[in-house]
N, C-alpha and C positions, 0 to 999 in steps of 0.2 A: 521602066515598064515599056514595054514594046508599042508604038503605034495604034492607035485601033482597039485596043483593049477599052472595057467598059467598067470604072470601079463602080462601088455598090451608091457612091457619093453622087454618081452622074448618073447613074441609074433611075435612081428615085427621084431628081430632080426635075428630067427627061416625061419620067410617071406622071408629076409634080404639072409640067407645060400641059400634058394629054388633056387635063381638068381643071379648065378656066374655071376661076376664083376659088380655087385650093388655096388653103392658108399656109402649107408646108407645116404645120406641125405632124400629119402621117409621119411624113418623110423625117423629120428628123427624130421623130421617135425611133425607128425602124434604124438610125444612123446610133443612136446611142443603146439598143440593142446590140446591134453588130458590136460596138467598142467594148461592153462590156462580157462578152463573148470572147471576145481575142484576149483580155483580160484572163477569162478563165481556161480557154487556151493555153496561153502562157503558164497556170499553174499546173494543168495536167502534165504539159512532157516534161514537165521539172519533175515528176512523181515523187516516189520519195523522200528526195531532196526539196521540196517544199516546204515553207514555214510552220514549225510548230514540232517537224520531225521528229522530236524528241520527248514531248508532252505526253506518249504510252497510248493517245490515240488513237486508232486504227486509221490508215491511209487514206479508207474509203468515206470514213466518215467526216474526217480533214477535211478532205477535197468537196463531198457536199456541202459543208459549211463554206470554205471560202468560195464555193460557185455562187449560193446563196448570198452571200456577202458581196460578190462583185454581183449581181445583178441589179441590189438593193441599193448600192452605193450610187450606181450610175443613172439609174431611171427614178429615181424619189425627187430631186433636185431639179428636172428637166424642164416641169410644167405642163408637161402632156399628157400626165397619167392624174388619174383620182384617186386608186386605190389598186395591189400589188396582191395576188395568191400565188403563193410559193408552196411545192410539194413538200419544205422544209417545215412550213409552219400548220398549226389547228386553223387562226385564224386569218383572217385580210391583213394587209398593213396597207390603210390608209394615207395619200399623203399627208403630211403633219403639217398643220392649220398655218404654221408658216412661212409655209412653201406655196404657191401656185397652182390649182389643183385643173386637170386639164379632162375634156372628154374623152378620155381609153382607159380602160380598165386589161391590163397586164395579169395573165396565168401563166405558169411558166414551171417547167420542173429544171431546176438548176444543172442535174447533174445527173440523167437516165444514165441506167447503168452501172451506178459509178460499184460495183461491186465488182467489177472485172478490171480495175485501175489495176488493183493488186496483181495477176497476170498479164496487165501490159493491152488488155485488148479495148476494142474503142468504144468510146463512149460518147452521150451530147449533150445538148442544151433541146430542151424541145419549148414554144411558146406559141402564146394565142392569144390575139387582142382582141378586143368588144369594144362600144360602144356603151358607156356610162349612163342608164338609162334617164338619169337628174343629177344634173349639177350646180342644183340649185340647194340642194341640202348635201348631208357629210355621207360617204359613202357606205352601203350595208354589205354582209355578207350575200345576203340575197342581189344585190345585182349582178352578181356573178353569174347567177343560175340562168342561162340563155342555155339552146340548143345549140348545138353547131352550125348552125344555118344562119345566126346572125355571128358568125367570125368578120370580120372587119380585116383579120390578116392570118395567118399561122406560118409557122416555119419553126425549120430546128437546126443545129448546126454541131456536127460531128467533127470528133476528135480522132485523127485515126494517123494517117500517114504524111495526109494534108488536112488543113482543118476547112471544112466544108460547109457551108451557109446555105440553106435550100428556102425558098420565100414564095408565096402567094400571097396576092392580094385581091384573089378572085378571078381572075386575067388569064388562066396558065399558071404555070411553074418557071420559076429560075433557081440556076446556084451558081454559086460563087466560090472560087478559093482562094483562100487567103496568102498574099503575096506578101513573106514574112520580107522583104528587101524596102520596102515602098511601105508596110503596114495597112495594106488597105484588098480590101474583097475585090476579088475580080471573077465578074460574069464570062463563065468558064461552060455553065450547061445552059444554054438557052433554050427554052421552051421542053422544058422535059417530058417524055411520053411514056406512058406505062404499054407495053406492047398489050391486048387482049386477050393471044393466047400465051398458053406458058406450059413448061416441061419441068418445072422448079415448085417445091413448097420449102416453109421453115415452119419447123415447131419441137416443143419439145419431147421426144417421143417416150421418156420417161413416165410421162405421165397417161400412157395410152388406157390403161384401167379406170382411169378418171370421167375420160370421154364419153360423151354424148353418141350414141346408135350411130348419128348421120356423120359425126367428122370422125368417128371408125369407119365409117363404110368409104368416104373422103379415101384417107391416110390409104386404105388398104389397095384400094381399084389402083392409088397410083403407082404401091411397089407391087403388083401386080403387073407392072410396065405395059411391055406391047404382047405379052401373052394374056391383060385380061382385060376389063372390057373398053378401058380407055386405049388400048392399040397404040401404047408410044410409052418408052422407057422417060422415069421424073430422076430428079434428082433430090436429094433432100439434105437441108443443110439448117442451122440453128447457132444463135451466134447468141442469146440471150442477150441482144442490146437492143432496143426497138428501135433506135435512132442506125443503130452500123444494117439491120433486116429491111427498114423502109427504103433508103439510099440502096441499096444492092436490088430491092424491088420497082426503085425509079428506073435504074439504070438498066438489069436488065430483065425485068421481068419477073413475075412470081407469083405466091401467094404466100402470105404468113396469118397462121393461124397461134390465137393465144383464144381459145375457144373456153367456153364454159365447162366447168367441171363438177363433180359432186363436192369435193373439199370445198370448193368456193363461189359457190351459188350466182355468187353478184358479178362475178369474175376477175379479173387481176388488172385490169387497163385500166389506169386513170384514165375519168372522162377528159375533164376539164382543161388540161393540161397534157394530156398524153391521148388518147382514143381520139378528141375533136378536132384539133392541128393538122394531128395526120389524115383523119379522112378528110378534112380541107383538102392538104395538101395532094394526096393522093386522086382523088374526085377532077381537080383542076389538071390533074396528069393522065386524065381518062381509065383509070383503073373505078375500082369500086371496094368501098370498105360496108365492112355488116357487123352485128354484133351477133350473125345467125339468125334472127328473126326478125330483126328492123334496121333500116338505115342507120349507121352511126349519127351523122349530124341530125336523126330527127328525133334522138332521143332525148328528153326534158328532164334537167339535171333534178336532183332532190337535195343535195348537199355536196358541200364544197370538196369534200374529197371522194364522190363515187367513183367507185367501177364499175366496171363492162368487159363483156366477153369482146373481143375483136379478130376479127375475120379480115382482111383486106390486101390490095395487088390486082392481078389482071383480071377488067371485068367478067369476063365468061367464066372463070374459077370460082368466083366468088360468086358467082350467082346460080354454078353449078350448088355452091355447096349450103348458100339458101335453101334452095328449092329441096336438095334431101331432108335441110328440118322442116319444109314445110309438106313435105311426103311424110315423113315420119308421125310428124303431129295430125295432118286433114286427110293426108289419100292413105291408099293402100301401104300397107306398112312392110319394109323388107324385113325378114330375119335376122335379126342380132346376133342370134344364133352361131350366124354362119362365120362369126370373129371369135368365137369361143374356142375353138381348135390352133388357131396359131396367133404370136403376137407380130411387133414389129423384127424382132431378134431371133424365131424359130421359122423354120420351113413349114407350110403345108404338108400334112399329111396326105396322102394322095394315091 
């Protein structure tokens, strides 16, 4: 490893000095996250060729189980944690009476995306720690239910060309990539910034009959480029991983919309685990995430696996794209109308 480099190990440690009388369990949770991450690392570019190959399974569903498996393996044992929600399971997994049971409570989707393994394209790990609200009794499924606003940490860590670790701890953003020579994270993007303005959206435009008046009105103004009223050619791109659309909206800018639709009222973004992480993460990268009508993180969970519409990327996008639902709902209201004539795939008539 070259001089001067920072792994993820002195990173946190360094974290660790900033906050006289830290007891270093953050930091080594956040150490045995990372490991069990490179873990399931290692089984993605095995694709295929990973264990069990032959059991008639499907790929994708292998691969989320053994992500679920190595996260389970590595953070149950630690001491740091009380109690684990995995997008694999209905319920908590508590740690087991004994074991060590520590103040963080661990959310975590083992394996976003993993339906594109099958194609080859990238995928993550996305999580969010809490605070244990007692750890004086056994842990409930209720104390999962915080807002986004008390995260303690979030980060997620994509599988793509390099494998990518992106962390908050409230402070800013950092990432890291994984230095397969050495086996260890190296802070590669320091202080990550979401630019405010942006020429870029993601979504999926298959679903445009689904949409909501105001992210039609959104979508359309921007292929509308610099002949309509936004005066500047977008680009539009959809990769259906939230983990490979967040990292391309770190880095260069954007908006991605998984917006509310008729089919699915509640919307498709896990909270808890998927929608609250990243507005952490993104919020601390000066972008802004919405659910279209209220801040992500101050939405108050109801149960351990909601969703939410999610809106989020460069703040002035996304706060363009507020303000149309809240024109649409309180002020004067546009014509809908006016998207009845063409979609994303036909010309204006004219």
């Amino acid at each position: 490893m070259p001089d001067g480099l920072t792994t993820l190990t002195r990173y946190t440690i360094e974290q660790e000095h900033r906050h006289p009388g830290s007891s270093g369990e953050f930091s080594a949770l956040l150490n045995v996250i990372a490991t069990a991450t490179k873990i399931i690392a290692n089984q993605v570019t095995r694709g295929a060729i990973a264990p069990g190959s032959g059991d008639g399974v499907p790929l994708h569903r292998r691969m989320d189980a053994h992500a679920h498996d190595a996260m389970l393996a590595q953070a149950l044992w630690t001491g740091h944690l009380s109690a684990l929600l995995s997008e694999q399971n209905r319920e908590i997994e508590p740690v087991p009476v004994t074991q060590r049971r520590g103040k963080y409570l661990l959310a975590f989707d083992p394996l976003d995306g993993s339906s594109n393994i099958d194609v080859n394209l990238p995928v993550g790990t996305i999580f969010s720690v809490l605070r244990c609200p007692d750890t004086d009794r056994a842990p409930v499924a209720a104390d999962f239910l915080q807002p986004g606003v008390e995260q303690v940490c979030a980060g997620f860590t994509l599988y793509g060309a390099a494998t990518l670790l992106v962390i908050t701890t409230g402070d800013g953003v950092d990432g890291f990539t994984l230095d397969r020579e050495i086996g260890a994270f190296v802070l590669t993007h320091p202080r990550m910034r979401i630019p405010q303005e942006s020429t870029g959206f993601a979504i999926n435009a298959a679903n445009e009959r689904f949409w909501e008046p105001p992210v039609r009105r959104y979508v359309h103004e921007c292929l509308d480029g610099a002949a309509g009223p936004r005066k500047r050619d977008f680009n539009m791109r959809w990769v259906a991983s939230l983990v490979a659309d967040a990292f391309h909206i770190l880095t260069r800018g954007g908006v991605y919309l998984y917006p509310y639709d008729t089919r699915y009222p509640q919307g498709r973004v896990s909270l808890l685990y998927g929608a609250n992480p990243i507005a952490f993460i993104v919020e601390q990268a000066g972008g802004a995430a919405s659910t279209g009508h209220e801040r992500v993180l101050d939405v108050r969970p109801a149960e351990l696996h909601q969703r939410v519409p999610m809106i989020f990327g460069s703040r002035n996008e996304v706060q363009r794209i507020q303000h149309y639902h809240t024109e649409s709902e309180d002020g004067p209201r546009f014509d809908a109308s006016l998207f009845g004539q063409r979609s994303l795939f036909r010309r204006a008539r004219g």
